[in-house]
C-alpha positions in Angstrom: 13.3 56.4 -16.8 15.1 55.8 -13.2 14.5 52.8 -11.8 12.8 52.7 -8.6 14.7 52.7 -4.9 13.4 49.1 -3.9 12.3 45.7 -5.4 10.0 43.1 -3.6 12.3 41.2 -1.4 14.3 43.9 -0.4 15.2 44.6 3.0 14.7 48.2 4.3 14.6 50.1 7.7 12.3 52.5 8.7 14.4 55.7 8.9 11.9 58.4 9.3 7.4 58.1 10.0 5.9 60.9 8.1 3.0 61.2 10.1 1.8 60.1 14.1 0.1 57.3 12.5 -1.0 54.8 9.5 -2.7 52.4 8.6 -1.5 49.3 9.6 -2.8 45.5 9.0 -1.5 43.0 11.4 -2.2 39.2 12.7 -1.2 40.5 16.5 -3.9 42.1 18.3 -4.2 44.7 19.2 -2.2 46.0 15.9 0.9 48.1 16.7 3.0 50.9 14.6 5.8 50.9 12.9 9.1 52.6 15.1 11.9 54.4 13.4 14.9 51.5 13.2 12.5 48.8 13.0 13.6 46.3 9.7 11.2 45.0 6.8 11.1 43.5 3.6 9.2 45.4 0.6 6.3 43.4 -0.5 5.0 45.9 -3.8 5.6 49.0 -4.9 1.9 50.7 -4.6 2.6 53.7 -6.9 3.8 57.5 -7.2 7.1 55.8 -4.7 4.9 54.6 -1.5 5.8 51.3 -1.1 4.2 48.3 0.9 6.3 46.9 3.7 6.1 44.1 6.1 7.7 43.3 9.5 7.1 39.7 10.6 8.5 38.0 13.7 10.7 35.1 13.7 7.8 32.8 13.5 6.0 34.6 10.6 3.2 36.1 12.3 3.0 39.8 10.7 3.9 42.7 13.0 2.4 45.1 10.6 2.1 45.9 7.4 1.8 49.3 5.9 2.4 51.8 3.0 6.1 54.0 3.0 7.3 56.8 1.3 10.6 56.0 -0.5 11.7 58.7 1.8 10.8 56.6 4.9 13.1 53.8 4.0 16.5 53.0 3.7 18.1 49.6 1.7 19.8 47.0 3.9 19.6 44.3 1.8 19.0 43.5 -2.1 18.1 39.7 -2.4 
């Protein structure tokens, strides 16, 4: 069995947005979306390879935080 494209704790970026929008959960109001470039760090792998990312800023309020395809991402950094 292959193993799968991220861990939690990875760093990704956003590479492509399947979709106008998502779903997104956020503690900024109102809640924005995620933009092609934009880097976050894989939380969980939800299933069937959709992953659960997070962008938070610098003081670690979260952006947003919403489901990926593998396909969506790209690895910048494996902690």
């Amino acid at each position: 069995m292959p193993s799968p494209p991220f861990y939690p704790a990875d760093l990704v970026r956003v590479v492509s947005l399947e979709g106008e929008e998502r779903d997104v959960d956020s503690s900024v109001d109102p809640p924005r979306q995620p933009r092609i470039g934009e880097i976050g760090t894989i939380v969980d792998e939800v299933g069937d390879g959709i992953y659960l990312v997070e962008r938070s800023t610098d003081d670690g309020r979260t952006l947003w935080l919403a489901e990926f395809l593998a396909s969506e991402l790209e690895l910048i950094q494996r902690l």
